[in-house]
KOLSELUM-175626 format. One record per residue (C-alpha): x, y, z; residue number from 0; residue in three letters. Coordinates in Angstrom, 1 decimal. Example, Ala and Ser with C-alpha at 12.3 -4.5 7.8 and 13.67 -1.06 7.14 Angstrom:
! residues 2
node xx->12.3, yy->-4.5, zz->7.8, num->0, residu->ALA
node xx->13.7, yy->-1.1, zz->7.1, num->1, residu->SER
//
This chain:
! residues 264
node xx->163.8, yy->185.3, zz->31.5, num->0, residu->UNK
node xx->164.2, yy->183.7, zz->34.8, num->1, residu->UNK
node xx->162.2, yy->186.8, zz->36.5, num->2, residu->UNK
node xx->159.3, yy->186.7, zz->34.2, num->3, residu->UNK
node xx->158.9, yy->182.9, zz->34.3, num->4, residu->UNK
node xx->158.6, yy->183.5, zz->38.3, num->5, residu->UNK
node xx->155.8, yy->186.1, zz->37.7, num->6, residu->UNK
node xx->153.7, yy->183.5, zz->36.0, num->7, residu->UNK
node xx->154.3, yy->181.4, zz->39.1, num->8, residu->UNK
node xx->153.2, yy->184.8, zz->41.4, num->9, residu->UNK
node xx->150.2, yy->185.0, zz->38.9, num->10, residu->UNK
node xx->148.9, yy->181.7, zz->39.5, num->11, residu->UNK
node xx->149.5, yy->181.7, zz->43.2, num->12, residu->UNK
node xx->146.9, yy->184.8, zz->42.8, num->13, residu->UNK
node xx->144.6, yy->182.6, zz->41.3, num->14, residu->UNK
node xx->145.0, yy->180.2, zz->43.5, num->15, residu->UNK
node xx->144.6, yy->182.5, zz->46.8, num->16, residu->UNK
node xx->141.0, yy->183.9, zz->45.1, num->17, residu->UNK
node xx->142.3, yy->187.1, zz->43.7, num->18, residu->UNK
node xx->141.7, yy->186.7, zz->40.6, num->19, residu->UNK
node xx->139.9, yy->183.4, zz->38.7, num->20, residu->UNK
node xx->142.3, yy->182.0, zz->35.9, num->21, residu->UNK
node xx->141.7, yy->179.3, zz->33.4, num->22, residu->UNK
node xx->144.4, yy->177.6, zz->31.6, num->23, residu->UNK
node xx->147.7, yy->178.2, zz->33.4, num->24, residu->UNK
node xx->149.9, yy->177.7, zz->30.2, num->25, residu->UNK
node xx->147.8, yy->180.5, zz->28.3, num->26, residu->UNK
node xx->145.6, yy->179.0, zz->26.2, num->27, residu->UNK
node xx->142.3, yy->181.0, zz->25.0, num->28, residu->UNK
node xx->140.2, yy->178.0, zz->24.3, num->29, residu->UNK
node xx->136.5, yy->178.3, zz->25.8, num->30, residu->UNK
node xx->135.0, yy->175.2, zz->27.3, num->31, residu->UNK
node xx->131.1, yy->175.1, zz->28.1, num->32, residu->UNK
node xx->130.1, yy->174.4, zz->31.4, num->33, residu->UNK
node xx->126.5, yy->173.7, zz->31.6, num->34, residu->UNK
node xx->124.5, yy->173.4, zz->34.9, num->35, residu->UNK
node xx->120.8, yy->173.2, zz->35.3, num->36, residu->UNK
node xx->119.2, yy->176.4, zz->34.3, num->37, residu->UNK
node xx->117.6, yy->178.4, zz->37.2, num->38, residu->UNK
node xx->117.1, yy->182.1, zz->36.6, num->39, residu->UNK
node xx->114.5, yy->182.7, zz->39.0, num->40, residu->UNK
node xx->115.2, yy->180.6, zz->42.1, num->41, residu->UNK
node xx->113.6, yy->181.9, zz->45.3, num->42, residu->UNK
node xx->115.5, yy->183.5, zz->48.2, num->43, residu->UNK
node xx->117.2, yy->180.4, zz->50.8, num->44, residu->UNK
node xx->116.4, yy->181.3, zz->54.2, num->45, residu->UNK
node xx->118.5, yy->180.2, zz->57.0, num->46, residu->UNK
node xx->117.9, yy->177.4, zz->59.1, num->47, residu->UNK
node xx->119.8, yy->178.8, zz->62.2, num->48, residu->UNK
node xx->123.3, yy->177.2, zz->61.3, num->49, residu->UNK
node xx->126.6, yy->178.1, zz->61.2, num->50, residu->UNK
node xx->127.4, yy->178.3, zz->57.8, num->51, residu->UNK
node xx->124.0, yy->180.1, zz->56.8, num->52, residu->UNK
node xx->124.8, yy->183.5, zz->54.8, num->53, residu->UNK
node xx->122.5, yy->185.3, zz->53.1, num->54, residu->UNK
node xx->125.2, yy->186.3, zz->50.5, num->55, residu->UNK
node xx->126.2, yy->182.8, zz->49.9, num->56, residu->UNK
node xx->123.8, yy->179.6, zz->50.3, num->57, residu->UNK
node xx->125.9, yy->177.1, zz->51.6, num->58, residu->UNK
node xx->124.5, yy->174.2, zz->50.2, num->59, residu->UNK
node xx->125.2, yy->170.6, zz->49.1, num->60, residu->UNK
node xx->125.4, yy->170.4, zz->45.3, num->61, residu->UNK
node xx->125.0, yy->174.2, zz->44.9, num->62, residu->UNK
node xx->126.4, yy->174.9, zz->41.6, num->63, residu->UNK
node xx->127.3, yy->178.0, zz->39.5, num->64, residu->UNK
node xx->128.6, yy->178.7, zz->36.8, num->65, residu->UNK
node xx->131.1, yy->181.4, zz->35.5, num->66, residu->UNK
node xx->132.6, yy->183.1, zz->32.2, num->67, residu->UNK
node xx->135.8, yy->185.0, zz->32.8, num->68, residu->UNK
node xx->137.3, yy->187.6, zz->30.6, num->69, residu->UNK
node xx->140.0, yy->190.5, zz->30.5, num->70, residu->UNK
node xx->142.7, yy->189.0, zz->32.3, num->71, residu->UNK
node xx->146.1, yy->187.8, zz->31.0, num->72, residu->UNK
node xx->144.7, yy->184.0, zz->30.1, num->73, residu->UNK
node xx->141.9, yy->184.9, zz->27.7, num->74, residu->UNK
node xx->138.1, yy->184.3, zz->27.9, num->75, residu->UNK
node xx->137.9, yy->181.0, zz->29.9, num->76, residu->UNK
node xx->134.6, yy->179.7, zz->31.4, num->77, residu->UNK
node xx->134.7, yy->177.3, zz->35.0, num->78, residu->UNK
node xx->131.9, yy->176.0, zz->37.7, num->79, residu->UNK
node xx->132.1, yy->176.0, zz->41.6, num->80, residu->UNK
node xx->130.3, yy->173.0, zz->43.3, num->81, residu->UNK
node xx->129.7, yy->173.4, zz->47.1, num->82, residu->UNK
node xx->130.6, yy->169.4, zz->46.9, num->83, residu->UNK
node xx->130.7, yy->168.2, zz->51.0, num->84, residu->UNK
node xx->129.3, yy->170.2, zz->53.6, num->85, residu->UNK
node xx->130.5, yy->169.8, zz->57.7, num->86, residu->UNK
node xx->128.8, yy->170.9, zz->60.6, num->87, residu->UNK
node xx->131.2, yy->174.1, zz->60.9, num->88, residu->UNK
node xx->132.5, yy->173.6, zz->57.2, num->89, residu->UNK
node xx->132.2, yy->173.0, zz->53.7, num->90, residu->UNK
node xx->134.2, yy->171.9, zz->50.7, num->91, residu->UNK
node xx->134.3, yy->173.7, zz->47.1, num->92, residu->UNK
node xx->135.0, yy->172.2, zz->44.1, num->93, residu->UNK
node xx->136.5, yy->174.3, zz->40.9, num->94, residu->UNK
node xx->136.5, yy->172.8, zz->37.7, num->95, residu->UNK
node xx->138.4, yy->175.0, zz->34.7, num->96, residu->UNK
node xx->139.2, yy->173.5, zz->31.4, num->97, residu->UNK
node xx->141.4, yy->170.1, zz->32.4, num->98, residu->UNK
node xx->141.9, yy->171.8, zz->36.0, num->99, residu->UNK
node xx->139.9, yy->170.8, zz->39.3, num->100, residu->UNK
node xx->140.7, yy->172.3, zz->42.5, num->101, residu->UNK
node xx->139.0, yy->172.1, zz->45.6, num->102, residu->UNK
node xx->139.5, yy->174.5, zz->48.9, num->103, residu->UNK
node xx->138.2, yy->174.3, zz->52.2, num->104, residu->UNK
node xx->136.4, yy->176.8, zz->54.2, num->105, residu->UNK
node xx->135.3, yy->176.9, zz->58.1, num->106, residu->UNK
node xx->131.7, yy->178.4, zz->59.3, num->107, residu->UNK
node xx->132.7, yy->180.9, zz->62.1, num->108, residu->UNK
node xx->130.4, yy->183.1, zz->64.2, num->109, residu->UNK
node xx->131.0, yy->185.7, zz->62.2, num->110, residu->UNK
node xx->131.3, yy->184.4, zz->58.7, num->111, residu->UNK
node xx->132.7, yy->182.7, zz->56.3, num->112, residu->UNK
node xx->136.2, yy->181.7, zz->55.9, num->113, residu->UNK
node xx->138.6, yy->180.3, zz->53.1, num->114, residu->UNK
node xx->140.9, yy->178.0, zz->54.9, num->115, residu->UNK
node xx->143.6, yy->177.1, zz->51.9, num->116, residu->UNK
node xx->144.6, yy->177.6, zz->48.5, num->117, residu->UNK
node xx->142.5, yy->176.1, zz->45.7, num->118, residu->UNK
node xx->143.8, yy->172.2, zz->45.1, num->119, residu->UNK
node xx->144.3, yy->171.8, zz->49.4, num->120, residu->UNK
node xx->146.6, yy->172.5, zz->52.2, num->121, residu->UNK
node xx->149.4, yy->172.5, zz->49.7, num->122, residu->UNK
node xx->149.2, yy->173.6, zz->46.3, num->123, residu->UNK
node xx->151.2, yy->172.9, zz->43.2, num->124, residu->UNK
node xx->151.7, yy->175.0, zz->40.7, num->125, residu->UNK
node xx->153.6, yy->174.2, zz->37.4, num->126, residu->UNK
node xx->154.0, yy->177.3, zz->34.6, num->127, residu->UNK
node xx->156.4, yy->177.3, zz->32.1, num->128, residu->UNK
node xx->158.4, yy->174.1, zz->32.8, num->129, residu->UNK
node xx->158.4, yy->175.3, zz->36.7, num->130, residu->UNK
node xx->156.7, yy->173.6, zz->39.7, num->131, residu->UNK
node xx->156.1, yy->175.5, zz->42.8, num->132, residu->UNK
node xx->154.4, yy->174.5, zz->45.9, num->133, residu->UNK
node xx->153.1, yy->176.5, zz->48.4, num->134, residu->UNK
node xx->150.8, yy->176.2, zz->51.9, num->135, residu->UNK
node xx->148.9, yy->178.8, zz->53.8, num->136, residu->UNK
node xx->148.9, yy->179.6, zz->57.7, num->137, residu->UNK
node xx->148.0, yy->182.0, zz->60.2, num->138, residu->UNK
node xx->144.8, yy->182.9, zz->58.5, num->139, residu->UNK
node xx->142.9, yy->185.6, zz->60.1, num->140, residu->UNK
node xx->140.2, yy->187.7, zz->59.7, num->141, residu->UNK
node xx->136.7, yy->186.6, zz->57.2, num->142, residu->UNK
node xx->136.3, yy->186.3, zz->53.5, num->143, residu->UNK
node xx->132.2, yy->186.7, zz->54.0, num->144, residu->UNK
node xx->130.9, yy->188.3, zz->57.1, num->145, residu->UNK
node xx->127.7, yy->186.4, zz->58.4, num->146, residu->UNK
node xx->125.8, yy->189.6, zz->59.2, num->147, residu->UNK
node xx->126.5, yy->193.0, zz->56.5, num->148, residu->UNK
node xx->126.1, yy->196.1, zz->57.5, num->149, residu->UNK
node xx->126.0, yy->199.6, zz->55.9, num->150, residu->UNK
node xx->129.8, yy->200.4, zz->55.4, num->151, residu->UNK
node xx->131.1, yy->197.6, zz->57.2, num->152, residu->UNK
node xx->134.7, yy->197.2, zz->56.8, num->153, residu->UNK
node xx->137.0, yy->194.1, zz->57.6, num->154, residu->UNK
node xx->139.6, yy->191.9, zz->57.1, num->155, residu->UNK
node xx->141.2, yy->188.5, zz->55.5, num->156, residu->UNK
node xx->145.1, yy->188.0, zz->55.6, num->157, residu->UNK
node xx->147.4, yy->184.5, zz->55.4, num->158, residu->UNK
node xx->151.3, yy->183.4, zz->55.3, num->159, residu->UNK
node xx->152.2, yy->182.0, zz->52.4, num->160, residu->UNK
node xx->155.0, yy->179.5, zz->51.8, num->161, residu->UNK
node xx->157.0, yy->177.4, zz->50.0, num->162, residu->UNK
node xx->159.2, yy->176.5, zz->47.2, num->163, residu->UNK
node xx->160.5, yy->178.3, zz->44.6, num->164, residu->UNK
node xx->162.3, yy->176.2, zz->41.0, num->165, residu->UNK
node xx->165.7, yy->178.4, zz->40.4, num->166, residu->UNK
node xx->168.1, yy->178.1, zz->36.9, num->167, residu->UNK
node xx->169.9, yy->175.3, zz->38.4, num->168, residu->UNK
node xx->166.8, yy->173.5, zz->39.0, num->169, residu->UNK
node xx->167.2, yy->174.0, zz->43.0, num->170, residu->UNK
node xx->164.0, yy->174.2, zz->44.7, num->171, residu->UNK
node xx->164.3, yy->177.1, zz->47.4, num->172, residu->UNK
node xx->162.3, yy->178.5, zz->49.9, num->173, residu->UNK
node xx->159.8, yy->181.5, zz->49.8, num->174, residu->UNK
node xx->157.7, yy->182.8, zz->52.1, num->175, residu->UNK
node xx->155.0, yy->185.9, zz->51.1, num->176, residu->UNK
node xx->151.5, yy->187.5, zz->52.9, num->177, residu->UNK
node xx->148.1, yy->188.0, zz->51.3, num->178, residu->UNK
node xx->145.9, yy->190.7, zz->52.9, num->179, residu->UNK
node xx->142.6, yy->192.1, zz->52.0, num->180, residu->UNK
node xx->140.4, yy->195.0, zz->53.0, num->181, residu->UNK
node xx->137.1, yy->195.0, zz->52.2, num->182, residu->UNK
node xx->133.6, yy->197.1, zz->52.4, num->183, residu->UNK
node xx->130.3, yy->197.5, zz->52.0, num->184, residu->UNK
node xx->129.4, yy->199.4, zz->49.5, num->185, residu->UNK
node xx->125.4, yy->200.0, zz->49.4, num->186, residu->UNK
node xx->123.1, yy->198.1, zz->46.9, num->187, residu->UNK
node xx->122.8, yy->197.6, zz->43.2, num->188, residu->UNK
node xx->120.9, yy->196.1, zz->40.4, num->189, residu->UNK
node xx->123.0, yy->194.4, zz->37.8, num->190, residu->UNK
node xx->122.4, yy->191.8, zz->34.9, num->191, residu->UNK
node xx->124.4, yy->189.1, zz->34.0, num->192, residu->UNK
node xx->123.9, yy->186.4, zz->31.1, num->193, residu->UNK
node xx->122.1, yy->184.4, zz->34.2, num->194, residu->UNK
node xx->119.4, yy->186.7, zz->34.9, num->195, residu->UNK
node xx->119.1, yy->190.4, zz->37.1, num->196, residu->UNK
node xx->119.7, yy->190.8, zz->40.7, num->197, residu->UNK
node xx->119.3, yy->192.8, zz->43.1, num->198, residu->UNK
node xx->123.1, yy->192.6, zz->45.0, num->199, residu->UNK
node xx->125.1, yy->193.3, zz->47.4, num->200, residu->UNK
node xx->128.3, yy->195.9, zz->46.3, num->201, residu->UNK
node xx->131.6, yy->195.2, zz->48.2, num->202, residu->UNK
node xx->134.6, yy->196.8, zz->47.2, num->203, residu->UNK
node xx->138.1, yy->195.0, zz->48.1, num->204, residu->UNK
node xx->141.8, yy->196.4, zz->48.1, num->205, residu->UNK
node xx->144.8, yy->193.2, zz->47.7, num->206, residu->UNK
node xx->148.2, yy->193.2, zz->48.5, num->207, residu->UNK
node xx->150.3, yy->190.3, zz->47.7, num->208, residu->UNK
node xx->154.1, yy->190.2, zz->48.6, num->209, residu->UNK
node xx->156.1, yy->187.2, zz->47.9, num->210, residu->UNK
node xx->160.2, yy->187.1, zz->48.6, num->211, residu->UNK
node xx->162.1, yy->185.2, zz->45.8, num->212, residu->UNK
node xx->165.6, yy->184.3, zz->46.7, num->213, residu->UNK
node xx->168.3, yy->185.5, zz->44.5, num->214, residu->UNK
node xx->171.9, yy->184.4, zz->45.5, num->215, residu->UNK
node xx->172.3, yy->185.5, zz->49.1, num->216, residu->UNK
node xx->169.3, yy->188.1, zz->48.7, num->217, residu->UNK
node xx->165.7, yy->187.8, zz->49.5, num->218, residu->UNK
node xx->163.8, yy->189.9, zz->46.9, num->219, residu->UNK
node xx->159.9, yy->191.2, zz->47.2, num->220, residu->UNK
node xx->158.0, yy->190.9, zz->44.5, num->221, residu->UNK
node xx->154.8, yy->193.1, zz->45.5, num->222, residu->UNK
node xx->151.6, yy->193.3, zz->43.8, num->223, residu->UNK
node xx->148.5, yy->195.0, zz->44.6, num->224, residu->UNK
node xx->144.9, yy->194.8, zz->43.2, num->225, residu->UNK
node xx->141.2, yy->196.2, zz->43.7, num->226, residu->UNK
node xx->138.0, yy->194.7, zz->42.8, num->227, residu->UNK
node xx->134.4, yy->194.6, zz->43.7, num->228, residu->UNK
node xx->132.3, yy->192.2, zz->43.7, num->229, residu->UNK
node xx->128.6, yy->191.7, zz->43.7, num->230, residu->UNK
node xx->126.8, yy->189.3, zz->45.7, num->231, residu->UNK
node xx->122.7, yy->188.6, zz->45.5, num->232, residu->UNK
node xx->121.0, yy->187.5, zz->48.5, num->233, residu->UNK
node xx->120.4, yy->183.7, zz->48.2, num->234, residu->UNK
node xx->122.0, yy->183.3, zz->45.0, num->235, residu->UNK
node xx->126.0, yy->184.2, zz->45.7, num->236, residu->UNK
node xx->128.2, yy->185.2, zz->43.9, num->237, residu->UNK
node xx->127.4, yy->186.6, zz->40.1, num->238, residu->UNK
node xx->130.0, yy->189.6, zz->39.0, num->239, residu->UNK
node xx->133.4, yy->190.8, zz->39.9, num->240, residu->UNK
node xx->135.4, yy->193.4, zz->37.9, num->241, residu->UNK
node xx->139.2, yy->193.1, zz->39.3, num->242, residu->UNK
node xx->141.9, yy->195.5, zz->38.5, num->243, residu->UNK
node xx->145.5, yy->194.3, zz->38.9, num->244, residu->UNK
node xx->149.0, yy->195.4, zz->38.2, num->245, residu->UNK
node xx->151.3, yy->192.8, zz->37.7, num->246, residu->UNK
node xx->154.7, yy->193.9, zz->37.9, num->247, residu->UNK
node xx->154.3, yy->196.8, zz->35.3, num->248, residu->UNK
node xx->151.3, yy->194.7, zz->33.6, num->249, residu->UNK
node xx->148.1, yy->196.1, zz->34.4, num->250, residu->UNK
node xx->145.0, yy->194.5, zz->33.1, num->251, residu->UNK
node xx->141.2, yy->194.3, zz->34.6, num->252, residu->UNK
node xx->139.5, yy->190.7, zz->34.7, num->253, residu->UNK
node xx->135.8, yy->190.7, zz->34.6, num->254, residu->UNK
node xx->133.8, yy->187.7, zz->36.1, num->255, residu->UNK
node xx->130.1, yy->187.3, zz->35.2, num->256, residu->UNK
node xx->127.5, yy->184.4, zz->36.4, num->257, residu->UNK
node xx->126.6, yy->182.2, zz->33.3, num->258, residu->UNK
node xx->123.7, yy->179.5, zz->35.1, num->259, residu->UNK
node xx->123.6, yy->178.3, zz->38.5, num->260, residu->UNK
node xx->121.2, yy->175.6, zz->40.3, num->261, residu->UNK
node xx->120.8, yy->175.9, zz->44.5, num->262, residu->UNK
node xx->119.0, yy->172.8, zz->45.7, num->263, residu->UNK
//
């Protein structure tokens, strides 16, 4: 019991890291409607020589989009992402699920974009069955959105994770884990979504997530690995993901589609 009640807690650090969107944590199938302002056809953002321009992802104050997400273990849940401050070399997003807002910084580097924390801040806490964890990132490295894609391109996104851990006796104790991520181009595609068709970018990721649980005097790994790819459309973001995870034994495949979005 105690094992799978910690994989619930693995499951939603996932989520939280950006492996894989969840809705309601406690399992519940209920779909909530997010409505944005409707903008199927919204011309291509150019850059205005910035740090945080992208042409995969228009970094934008009050950028909105919409999502619904289906597949995975928590049912068919909908949620928004709001670009809701934006810094000179950063930005803050804002996720709102179903009674659930998170927000996660990000840095604009030379050579991309980059996801500086877990969704809900420097520290997230996560509470699943009856159990509260918390857990921090740290020596992040690498990019989550290069600034320039190239054919084939390959690279890099890894962090530390720690924190703590609730055991049977109601002891908190401390785990650590690491995140990494390998992603490529993948050439170009047309796809349709219930926002519209786009012409997108194809990027194809491979995920590894290893977090050690203490056990009495033992530190166990608990691995899990995952592969997705994701489409992004030039001045619009992002708009599909099909993820494929296994979970301990539990394989499932989570698709993500782009329901509305508005870019001012």
């Amino acid at each position: 019991m105690q094992s799978s009640r910690i994989r619930i807690i693995i499951l939603s650090i996932i989520c939280l890291i950006g492996l894989a969107a969840c809705g309601n944590l406690g399992g519940g199938t209920e779909i909530q409607q997010i409505v944005l302002p409707y903008t199927q056809q919204a011309p291509y953002i150019s850059g205005t020589g910035g740090t945080c321009d992208n042409s995969l992802y228009p970094v934008r104050l009050g950028a909105s989009w919409a999502y619904i997400n289906s597949g995975g273990p928590n049912g068919t849940f909908v949620y928004s992402d709001t670009i809701s401050a934006v810094h000179e070399n950063g930005f803050t997003l804002t996720s709102q699920f179903n009674n659930l807002t998170r927000t996660q910084e990000w840095s604009c580097e030379a050579n991309g974009l980059k996801a500086l924390e877990l969704g809900g801040g420097t520290t997230a806490s996560i509470t699943a069955q009856g159990m509260t964890a918390e857990f921090s990132t740290h020596d992040i490295t690498g990019i989550s959105l290069p600034k320039e894609l190239t054919s084939g391109l390959q690279w890099q996104y890894n962090l530390l994770i720690h924190g703590t851990i609730p055991m049977p006796t109601g002891e908190q104790v401390q785990s650590n884990g690491t995140y990494s991520i390998n992603m490529q181009e993948m050439g170009t595609e047309t796809i349709t979504v219930p926002a519209g068709t786009f012409d997108t970018v194809k990027i194809q990721a491979t995920s590894a997530v290893e977090i050690l649980v203490p056990f009495g005097d033992m530190q166990v790994p608990m691995q899990y690995s995952g592969t997705s790819i994701t489409w992004y459309a030039p001045g619009i973001g992002y708009v599909k993901s099909i993820e494929n995870w296994d979970l301990g034994g539990s394989p499932y495949t989570s698709t993500t589609e782009l329901q509305t979005y508005v870019i001012p």
